[in-house]
Wavefront OBJ file of the C-alpha trace (Angstrom):
o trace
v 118.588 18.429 130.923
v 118.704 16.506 134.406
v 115.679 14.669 135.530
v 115.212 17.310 138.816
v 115.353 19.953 135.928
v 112.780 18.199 134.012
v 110.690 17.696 136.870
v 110.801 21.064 137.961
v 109.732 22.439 134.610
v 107.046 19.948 134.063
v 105.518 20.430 137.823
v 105.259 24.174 137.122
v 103.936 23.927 133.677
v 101.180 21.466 135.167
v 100.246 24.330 137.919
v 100.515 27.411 135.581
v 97.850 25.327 133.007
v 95.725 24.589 136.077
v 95.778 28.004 137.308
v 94.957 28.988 133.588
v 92.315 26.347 133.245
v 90.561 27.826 136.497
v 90.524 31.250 135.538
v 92.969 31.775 138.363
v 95.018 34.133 136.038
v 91.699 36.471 135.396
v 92.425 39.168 138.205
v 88.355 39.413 138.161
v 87.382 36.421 139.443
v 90.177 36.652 142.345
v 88.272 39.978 143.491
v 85.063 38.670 142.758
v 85.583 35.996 145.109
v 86.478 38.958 147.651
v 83.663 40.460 147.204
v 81.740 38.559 149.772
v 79.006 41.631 150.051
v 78.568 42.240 146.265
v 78.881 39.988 143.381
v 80.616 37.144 144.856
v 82.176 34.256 143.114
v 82.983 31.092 144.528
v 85.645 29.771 141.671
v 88.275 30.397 143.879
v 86.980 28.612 146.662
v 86.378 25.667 144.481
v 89.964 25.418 143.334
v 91.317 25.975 146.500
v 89.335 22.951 148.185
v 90.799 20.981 145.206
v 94.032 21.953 146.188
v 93.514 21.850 149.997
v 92.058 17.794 149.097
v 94.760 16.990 146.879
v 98.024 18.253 148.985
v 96.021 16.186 152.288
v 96.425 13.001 150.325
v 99.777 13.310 149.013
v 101.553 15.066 151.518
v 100.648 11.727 153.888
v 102.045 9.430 150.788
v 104.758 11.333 149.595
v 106.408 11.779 153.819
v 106.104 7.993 154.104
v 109.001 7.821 151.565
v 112.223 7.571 153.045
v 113.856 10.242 150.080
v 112.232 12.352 147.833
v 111.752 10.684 144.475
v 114.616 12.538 142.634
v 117.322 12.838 145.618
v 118.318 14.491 148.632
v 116.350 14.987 151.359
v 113.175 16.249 152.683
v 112.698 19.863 153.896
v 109.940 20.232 156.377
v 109.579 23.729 158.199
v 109.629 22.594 161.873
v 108.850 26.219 162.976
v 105.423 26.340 164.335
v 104.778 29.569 166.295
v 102.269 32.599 165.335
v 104.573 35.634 165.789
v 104.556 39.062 164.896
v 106.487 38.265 162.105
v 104.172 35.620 160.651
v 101.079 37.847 161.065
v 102.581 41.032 159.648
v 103.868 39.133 156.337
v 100.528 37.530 156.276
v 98.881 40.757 156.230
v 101.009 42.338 153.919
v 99.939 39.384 150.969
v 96.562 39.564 151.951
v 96.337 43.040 151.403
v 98.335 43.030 148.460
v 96.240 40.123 146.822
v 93.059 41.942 147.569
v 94.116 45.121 145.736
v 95.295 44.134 142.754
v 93.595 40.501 142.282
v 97.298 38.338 141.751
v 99.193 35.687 144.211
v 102.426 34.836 142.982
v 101.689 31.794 141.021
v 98.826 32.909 139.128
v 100.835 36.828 138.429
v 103.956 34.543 136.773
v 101.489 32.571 134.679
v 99.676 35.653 133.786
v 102.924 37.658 132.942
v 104.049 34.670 130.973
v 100.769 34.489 129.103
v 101.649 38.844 128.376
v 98.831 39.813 130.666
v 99.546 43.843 130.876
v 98.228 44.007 134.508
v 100.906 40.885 135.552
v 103.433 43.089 133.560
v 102.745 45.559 136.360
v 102.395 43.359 139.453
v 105.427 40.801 139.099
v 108.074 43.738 138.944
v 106.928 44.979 141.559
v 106.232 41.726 143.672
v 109.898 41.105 142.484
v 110.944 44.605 143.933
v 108.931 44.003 147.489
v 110.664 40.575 147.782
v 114.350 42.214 147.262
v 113.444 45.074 149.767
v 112.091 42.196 152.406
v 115.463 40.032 151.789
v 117.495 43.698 152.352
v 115.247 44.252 155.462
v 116.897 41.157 157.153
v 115.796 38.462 159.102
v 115.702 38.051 162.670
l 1 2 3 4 5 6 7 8 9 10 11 12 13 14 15 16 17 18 19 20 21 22 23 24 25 26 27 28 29 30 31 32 33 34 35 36 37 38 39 40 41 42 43 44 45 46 47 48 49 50 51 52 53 54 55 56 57 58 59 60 61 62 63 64 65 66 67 68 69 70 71 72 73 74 75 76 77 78 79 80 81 82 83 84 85 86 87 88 89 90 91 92 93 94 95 96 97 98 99 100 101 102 103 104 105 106 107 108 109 110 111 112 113 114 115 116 117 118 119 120 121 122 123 124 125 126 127 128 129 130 131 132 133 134 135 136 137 138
């Protein structure tokens, strides 16, 4: 196995067990934190300041390297601009996360883990991201 292989594998078992560890997988405490009017739940917004004060710091020390750690080069998105296009897909994942209680990351970990409502959700997030690549881009 090569070393950007091994990397990859251990960086994403390190989030899936922190997304597990914060209950991030539990589709109840998602909506509970949407529920800003009823019975609201602030884990989410204490893992997301965690992750908000953790990617501040090393996004500064990790762009003063010349290379990433493991080869090629950096990838920065130098697009900057609020468009339609931004907005709408925005929208659509906000939506989406506030009906059924899964992002991405935490719906993997949860199907992985044999969650039956993740066994729903990631075929179909799967489906919506094929029909969005089929729908083109500009």
């Amino acid at each position: 196995m090569s070393r950007v292989v091994l990397a990859a594998f251990l960086s994403g078992a390190l989030f899936g067990a922190g997304l597990a560890v914060a209950s991030m997988t539990d589709r109840q405490v998602v909506l509970g934190f949407l529920d800003v009017a009823g019975a609201w739940n602030p884990t989410l917004a204490f893992v997301m300041a965690g992750a908000v004060a953790v990617t501040a710091v090393a996004f500064r020390l990790v762009l003063r390297r010349q290379a990433p750690a493991l080869g090629g080069s950096f990838r920065v998105p130098q697009a900057d601009a609020i468009d339609r296009r931004l907005l709408a897909g925005a929208a659509i994942f906000g939506i989406g996360w506030g009906l059924a209680g899964f992002c991405p990351g935490p719906a993997l970990v949860g199907f992985a883990a044999g969650l039956a409502d993740a066994w729903i959700f990631v075929p179909a997030m799967i489906a919506g991201s094929w029909l969005a690549g089929r729908l083109g881009r500009p």
